[in-house]
C-alpha positions as CSV (number, residue, x, y, z in Angstrom):
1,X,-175.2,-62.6,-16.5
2,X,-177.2,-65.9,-16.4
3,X,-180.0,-64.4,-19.0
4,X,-177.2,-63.5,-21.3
5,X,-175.6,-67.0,-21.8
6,X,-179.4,-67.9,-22.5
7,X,-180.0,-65.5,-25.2
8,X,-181.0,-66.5,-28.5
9,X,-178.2,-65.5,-31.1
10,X,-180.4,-63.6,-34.2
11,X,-178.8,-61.0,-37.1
12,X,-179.8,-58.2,-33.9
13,X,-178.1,-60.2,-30.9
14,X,-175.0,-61.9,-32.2
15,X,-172.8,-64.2,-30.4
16,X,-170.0,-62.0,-30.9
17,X,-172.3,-59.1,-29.2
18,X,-173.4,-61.5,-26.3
19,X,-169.7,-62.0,-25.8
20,X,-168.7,-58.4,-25.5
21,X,-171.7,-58.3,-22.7
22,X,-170.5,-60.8,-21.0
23,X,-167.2,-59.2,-21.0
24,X,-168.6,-56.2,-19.8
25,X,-169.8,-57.6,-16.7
26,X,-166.9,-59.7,-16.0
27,X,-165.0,-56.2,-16.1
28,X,-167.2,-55.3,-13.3
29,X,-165.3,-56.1,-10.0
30,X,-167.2,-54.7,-8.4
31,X,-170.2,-56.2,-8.9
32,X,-169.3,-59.5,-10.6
33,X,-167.2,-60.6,-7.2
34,X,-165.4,-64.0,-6.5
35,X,-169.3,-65.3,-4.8
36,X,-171.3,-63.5,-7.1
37,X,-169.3,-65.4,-10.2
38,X,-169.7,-68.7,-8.3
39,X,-173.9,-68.6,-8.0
40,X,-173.9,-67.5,-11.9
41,X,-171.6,-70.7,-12.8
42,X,-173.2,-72.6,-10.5
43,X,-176.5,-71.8,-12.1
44,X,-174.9,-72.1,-15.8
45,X,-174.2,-75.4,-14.9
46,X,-177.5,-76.5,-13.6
47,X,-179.5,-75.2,-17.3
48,X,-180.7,-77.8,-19.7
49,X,-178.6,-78.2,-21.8
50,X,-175.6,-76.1,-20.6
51,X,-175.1,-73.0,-22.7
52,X,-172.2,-73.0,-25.1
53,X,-170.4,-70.2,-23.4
54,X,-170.7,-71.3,-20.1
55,X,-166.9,-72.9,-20.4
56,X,-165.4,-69.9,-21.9
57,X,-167.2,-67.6,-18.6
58,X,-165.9,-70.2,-16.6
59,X,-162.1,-69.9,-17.6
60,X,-162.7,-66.4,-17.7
61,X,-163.6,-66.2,-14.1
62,X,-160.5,-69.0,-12.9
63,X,-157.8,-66.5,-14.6
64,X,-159.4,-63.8,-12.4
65,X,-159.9,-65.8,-9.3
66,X,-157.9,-68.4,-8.8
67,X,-159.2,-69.4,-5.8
68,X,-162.1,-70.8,-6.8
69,X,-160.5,-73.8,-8.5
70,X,-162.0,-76.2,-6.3
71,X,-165.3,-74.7,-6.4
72,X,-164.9,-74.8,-10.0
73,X,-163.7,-78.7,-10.6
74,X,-167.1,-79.7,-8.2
75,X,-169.2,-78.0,-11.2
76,X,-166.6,-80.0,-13.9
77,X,-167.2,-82.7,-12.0
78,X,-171.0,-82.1,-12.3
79,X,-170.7,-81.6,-15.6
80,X,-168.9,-85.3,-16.7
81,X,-171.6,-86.8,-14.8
82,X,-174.2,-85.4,-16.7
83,X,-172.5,-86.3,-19.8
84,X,-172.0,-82.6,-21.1
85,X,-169.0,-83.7,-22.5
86,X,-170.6,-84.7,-25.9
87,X,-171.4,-81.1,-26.8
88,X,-168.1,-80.3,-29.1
89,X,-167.7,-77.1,-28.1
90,X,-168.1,-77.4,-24.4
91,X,-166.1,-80.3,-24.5
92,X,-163.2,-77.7,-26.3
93,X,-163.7,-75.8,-23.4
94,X,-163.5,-78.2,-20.7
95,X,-160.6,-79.7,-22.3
96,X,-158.7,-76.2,-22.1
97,X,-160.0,-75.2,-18.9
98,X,-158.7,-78.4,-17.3
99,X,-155.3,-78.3,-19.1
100,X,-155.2,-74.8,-16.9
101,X,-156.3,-75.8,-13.9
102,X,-154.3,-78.9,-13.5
103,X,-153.3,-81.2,-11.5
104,X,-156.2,-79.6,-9.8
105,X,-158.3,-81.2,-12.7
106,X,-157.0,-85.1,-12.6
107,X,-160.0,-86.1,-10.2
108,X,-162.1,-84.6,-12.9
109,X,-160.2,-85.7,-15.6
110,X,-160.5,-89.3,-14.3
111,X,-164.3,-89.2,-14.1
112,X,-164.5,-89.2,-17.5
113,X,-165.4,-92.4,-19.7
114,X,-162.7,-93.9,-21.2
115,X,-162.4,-93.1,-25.1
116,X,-162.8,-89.4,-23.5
117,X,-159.9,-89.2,-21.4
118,X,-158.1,-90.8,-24.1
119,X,-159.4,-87.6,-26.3
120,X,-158.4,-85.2,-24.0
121,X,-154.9,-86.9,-23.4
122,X,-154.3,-86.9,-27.2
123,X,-154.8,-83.4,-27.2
124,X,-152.7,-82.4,-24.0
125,X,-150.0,-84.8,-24.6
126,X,-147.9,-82.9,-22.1
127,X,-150.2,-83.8,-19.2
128,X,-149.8,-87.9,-19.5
């Protein structure tokens, strides 16, 4: 699961194959369990730079454990600090997977600098 959020997109492997892998894991209980899931996001996290579809696995995996929001805002956390953010698309991400997560999210959502929280609170008016 790690190896496909690294692949290369190409006119073969296209994101929108990639994605349907991915989803075909994730479909795989039995395999892809609450721990196993938290070792691939924590490894997701750790990559230089963070793939793009690491935030879109990651709200993936909170919808189908819940219980691992805490575990999952200590990698959001991880990510601000590494200023991640800056990336438009991951920032999308993070931006909608915190809106879901909330208020588990406002320690994370406070990390951020300044003009960024401002960003986010623009676009999730609801949660001000």
């Amino acid at each position: 699961l790690v190896r496909l959020h690294t692949l290369p997109t190409s006119e073969a492997v296209t994101q929108r194959k990639i994605l349907e892998a991915i989803n075909v894991c994730l479909a795989r209980r039995d395999v892809y369990k609450q721990q196993v899931l938290a070792v691939v996001l924590q490894r997701l996290v750790a990559l230089d730079p963070i793939p793009l579809l690491f935030m879109r696995t990651a709200m993936q995996v909170l919808q189908m454990y819940p219980r691992i929001t805490s575990f999952l805002m200590g990698l959001l956390a991880s990510f601000v600090a590494r200023g991640a953010f800056r990336e438009p698309k991951l920032w999308h991400g993070f931006c909608m997977c915190c809106a879901m997560s909330q208020p588990h999210s406002f320690p994370v959502l406070l990390r951020l600098p300044r003009d960024k929280l401002l960003d986010f609170l623009r676009e999730y008016p609801k949660l001000r």
